[in-house]
TORKOL-4160 file (C-alpha; in steps of 0.2 Angstrom, whole numbers, padded with zeros to 4 digits, m for minus):
220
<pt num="1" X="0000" Y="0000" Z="0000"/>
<pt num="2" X="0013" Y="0009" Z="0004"/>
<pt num="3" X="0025" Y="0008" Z="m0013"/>
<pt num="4" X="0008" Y="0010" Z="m0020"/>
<pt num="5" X="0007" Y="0028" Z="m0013"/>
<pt num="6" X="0026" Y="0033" Z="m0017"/>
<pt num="7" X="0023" Y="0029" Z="m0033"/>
<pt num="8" X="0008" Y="0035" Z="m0038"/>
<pt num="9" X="0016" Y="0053" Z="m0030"/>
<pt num="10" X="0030" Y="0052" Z="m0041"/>
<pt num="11" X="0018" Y="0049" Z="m0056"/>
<pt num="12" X="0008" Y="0063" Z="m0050"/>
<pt num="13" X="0024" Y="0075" Z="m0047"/>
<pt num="14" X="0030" Y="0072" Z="m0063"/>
<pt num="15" X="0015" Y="0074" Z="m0073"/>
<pt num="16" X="0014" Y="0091" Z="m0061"/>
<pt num="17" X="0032" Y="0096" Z="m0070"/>
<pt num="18" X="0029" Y="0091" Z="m0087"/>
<pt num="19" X="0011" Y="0104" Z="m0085"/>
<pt num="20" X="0021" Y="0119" Z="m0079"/>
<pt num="21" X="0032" Y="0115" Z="m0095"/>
<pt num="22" X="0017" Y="0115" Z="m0105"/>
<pt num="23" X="0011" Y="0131" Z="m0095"/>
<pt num="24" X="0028" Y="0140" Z="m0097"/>
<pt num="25" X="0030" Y="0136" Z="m0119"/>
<pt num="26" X="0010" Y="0143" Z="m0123"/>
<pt num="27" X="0018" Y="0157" Z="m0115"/>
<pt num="28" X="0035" Y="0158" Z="m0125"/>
<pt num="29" X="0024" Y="0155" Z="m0139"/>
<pt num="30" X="0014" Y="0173" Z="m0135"/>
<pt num="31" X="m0001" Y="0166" Z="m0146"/>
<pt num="32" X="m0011" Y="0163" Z="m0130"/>
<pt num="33" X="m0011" Y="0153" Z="m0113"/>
<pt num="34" X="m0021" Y="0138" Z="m0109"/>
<pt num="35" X="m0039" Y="0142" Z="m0100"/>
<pt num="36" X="m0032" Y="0138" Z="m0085"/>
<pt num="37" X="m0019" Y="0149" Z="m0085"/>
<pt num="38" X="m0026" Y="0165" Z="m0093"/>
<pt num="39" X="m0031" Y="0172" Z="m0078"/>
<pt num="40" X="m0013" Y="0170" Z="m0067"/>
<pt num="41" X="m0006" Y="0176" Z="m0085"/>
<pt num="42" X="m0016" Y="0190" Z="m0085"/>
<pt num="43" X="m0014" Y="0195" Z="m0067"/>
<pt num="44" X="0006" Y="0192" Z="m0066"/>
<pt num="45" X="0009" Y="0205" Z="m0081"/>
<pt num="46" X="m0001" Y="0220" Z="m0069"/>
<pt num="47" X="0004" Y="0215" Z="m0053"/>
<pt num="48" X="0022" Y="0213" Z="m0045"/>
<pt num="49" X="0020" Y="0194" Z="m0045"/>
<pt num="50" X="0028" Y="0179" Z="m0055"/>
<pt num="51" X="0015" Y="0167" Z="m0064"/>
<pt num="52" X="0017" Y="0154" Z="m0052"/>
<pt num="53" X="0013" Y="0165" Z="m0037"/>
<pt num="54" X="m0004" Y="0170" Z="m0047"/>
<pt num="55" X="m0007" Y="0154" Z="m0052"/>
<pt num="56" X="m0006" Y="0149" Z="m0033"/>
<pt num="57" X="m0019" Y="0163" Z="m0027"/>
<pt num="58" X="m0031" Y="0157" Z="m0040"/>
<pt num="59" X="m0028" Y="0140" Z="m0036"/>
<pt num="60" X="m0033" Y="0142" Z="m0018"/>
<pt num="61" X="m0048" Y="0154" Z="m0023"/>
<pt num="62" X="m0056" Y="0138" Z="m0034"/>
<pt num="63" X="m0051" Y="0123" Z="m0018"/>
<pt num="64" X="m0061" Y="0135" Z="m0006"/>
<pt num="65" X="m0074" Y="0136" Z="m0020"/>
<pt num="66" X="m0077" Y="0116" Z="m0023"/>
<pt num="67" X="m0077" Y="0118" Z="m0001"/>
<pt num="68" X="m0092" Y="0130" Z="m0001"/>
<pt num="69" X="m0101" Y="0118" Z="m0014"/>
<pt num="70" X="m0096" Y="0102" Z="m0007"/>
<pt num="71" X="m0096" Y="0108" Z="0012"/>
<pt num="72" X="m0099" Y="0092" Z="0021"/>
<pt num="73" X="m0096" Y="0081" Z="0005"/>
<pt num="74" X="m0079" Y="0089" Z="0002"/>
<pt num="75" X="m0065" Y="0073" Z="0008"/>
<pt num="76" X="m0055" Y="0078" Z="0019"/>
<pt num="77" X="m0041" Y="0069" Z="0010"/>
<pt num="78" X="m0042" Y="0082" Z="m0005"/>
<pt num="79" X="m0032" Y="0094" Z="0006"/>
<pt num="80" X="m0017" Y="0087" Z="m0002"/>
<pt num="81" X="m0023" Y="0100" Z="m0016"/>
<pt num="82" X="m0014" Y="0113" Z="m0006"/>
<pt num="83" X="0004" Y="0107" Z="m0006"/>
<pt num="84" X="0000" Y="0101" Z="m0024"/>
<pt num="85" X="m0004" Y="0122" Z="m0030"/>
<pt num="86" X="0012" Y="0127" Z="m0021"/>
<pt num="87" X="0022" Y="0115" Z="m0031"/>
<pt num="88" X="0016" Y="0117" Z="m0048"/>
<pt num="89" X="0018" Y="0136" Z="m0046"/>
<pt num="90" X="0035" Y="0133" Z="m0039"/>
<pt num="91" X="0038" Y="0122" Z="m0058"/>
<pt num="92" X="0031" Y="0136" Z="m0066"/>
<pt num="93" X="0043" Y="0148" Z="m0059"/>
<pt num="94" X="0057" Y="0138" Z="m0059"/>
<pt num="95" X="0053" Y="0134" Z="m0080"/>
<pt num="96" X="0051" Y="0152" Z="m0083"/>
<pt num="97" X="0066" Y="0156" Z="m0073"/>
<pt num="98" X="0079" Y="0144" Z="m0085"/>
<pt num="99" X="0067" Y="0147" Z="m0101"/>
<pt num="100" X="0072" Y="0164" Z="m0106"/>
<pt num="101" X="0082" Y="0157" Z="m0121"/>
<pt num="102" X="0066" Y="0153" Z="m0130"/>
<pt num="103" X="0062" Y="0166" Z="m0141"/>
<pt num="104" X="0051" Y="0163" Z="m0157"/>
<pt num="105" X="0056" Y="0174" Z="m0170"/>
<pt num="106" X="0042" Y="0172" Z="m0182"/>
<pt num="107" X="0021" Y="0167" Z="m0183"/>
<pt num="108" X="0027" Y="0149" Z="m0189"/>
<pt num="109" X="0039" Y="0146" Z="m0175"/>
<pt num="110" X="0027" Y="0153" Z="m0162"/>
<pt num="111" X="0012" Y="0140" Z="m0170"/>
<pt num="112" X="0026" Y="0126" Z="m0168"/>
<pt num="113" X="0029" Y="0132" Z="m0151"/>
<pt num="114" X="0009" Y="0133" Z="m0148"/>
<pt num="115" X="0006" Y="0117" Z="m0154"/>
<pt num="116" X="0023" Y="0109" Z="m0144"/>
<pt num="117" X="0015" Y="0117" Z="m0129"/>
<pt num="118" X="m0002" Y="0108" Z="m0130"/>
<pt num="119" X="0007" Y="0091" Z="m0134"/>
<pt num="120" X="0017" Y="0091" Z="m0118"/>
<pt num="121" X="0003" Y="0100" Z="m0106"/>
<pt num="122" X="m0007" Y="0084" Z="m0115"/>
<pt num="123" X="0006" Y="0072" Z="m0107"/>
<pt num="124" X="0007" Y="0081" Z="m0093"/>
<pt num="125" X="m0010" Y="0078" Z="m0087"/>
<pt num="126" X="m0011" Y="0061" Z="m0096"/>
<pt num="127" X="0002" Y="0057" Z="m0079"/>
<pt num="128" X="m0008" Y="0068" Z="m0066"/>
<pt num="129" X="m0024" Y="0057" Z="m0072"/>
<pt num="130" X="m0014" Y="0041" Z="m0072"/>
<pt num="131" X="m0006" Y="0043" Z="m0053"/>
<pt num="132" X="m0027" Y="0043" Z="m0047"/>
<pt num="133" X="m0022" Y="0053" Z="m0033"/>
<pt num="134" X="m0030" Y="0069" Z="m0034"/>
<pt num="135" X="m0031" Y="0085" Z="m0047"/>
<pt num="136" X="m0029" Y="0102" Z="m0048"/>
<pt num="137" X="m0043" Y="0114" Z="m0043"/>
<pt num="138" X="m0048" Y="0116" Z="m0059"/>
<pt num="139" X="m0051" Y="0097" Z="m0063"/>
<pt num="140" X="m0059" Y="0098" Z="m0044"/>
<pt num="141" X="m0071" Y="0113" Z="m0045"/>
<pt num="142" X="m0078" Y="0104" Z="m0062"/>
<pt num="143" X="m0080" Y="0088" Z="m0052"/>
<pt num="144" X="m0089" Y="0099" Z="m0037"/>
<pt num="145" X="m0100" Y="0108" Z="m0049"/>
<pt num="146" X="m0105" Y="0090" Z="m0058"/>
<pt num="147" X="m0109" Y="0083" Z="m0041"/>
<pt num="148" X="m0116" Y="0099" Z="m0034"/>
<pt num="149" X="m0128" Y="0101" Z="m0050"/>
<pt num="150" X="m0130" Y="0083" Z="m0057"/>
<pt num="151" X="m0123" Y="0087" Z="m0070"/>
<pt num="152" X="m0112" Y="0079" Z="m0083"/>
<pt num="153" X="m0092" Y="0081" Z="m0078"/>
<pt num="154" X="m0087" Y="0087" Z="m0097"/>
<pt num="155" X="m0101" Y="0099" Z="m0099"/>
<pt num="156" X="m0096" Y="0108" Z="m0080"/>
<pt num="157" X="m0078" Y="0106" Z="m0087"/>
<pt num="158" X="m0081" Y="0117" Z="m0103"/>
<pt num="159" X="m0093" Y="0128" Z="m0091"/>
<pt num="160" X="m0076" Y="0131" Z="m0081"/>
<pt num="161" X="m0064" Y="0134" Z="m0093"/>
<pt num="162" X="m0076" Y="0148" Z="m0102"/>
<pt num="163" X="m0081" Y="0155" Z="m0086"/>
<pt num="164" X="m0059" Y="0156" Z="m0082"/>
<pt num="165" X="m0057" Y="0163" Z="m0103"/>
<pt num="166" X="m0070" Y="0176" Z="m0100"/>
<pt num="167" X="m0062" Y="0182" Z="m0085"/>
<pt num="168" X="m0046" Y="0182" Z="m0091"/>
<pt num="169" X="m0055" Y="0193" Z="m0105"/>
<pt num="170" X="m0064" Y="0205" Z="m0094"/>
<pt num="171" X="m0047" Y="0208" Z="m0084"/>
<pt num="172" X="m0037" Y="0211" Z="m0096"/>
<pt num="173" X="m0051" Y="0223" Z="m0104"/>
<pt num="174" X="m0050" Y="0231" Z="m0088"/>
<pt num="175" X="m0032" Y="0233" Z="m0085"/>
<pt num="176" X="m0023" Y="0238" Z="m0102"/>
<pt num="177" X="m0040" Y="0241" Z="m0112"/>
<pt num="178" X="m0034" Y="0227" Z="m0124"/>
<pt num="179" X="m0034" Y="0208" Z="m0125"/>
<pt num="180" X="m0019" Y="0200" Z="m0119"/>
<pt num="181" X="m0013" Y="0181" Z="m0116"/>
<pt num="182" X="m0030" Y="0177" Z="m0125"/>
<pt num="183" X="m0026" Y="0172" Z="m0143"/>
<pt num="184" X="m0029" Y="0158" Z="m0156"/>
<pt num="185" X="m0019" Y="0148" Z="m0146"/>
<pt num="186" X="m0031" Y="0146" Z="m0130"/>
<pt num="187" X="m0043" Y="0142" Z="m0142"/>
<pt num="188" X="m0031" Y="0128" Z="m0149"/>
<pt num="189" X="m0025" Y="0123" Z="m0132"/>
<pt num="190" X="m0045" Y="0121" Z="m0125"/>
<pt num="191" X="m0049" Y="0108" Z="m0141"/>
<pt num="192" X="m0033" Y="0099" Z="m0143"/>
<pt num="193" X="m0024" Y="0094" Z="m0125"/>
<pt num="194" X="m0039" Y="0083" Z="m0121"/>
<pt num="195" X="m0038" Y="0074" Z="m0138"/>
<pt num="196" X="m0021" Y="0072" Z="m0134"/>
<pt num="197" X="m0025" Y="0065" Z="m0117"/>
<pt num="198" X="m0038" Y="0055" Z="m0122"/>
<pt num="199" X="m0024" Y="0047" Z="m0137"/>
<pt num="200" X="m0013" Y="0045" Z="m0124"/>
<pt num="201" X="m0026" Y="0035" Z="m0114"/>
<pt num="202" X="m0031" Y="0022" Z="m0128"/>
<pt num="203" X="m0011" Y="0021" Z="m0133"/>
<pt num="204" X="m0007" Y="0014" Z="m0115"/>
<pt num="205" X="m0021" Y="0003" Z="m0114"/>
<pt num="206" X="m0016" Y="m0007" Z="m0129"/>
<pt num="207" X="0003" Y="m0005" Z="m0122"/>
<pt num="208" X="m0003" Y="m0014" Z="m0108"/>
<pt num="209" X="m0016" Y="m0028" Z="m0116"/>
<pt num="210" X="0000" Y="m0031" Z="m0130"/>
<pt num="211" X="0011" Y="m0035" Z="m0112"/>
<pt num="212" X="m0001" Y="m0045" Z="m0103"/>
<pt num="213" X="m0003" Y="m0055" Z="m0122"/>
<pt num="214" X="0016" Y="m0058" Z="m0122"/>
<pt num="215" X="0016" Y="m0065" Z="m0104"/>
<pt num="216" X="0001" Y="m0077" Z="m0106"/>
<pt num="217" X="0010" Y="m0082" Z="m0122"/>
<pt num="218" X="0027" Y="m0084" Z="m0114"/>
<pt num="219" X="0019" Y="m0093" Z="m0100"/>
<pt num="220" X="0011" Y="m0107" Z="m0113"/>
């Protein structure tokens, strides 16, 4: 039970790594962050605070959410989410920190970049999902609302990623009078890093039926 724990947490850590990755490139490639981080993008550039720190705050503003939802329903267990939001935002940092090299110089490298960027926050989740530990507080206010609500999980889910675009919107709106961090590529990071995940999904379950044939074969 133990191992089991260990490594599941090293699974969920890494997947944690390879998201503020993909978090940090949508950056570098200035076409747009991913819902998500729109907001904490937005907020970083007009207040004396790194991404990670933003990203943090608004973190913690959507765990106490999914609490006043949940209230007596909320598992205790899912306090882990607190540790889990100071260490992504601490991979964000760090990322950002030995990333400055990264600078597109044209529309085509910032689409490869885009693209680059949903591929690995794809693969990055893929491992959050895998280690069944817990999720990030956007995953968990989208769970809260389903179960709040009765309501289906995906439909919550696009709910909350619109309801984080159009802040991002409003904010930005309200601090520069101009769109900023919301591009084309938020738009292709909201439609493709859950195809990505849900490819990655099928690709290791035949990985694993194609082992468990060799071993019964092996076995004959």
């Amino acid at each position: 039970m133990k191992q089991n724990l260990i490594t599941k947490s090293i699974i969920f850590i890494f997947g944690l790594f390879i998201m503020a990755l993909g978090v940090v490139l949508s950056v570098k490639a200035d076409l747009g962050v991913s819902p998500i981080s729109c907001v904490p993008y937005i907020y970083s550039l007009n207040f004396p605070l790194t991404l990670g720190q933003t990203t943090i705050i608004l973190n913690i503003v959507l765990i106490f959410i999914q609490m006043l939802l949940l209230r007596k329903r909320y598992h205790l267990f899912q306090l882990i989410q607190f540790p889990v939001v100071f260490l992504f935002g601490f991979f964000i940092d760090l990322v950002m920190k030995y990333s400055a090299w990264i600078l597109p110089g044209s529309y085509v490298e910032q689409a490869l970049l885009c693209l680059l960027s949903c591929v690995v926050l794809g693969i990055g989740v893929f491992f959050e999902v895998k280690a069944a530990l817990t999720y990030l507080p956007g995953e968990g206010l989208a769970m809260a609302l389903a179960q709040t609500f009765n309501i289906e999980f995906g439909k919550t889910k696009i709910g909350t990623d619109s309801s984080l675009v159009t802040l991002g919107i409003v904010s930005s709106l309200f601090f520069g009078g101009k769109l900023e961090g919301i591009r084309e590529g938020t738009v292709v990071a909201a439609l493709l890093v859950g195809y990505i995940v849900r490819f990655l999904h099928h690709r290791s379950f035949l990985i694993k039926q194609w082992f468990q044939l060799r071993k019964t074969v092996s076995l004959r």
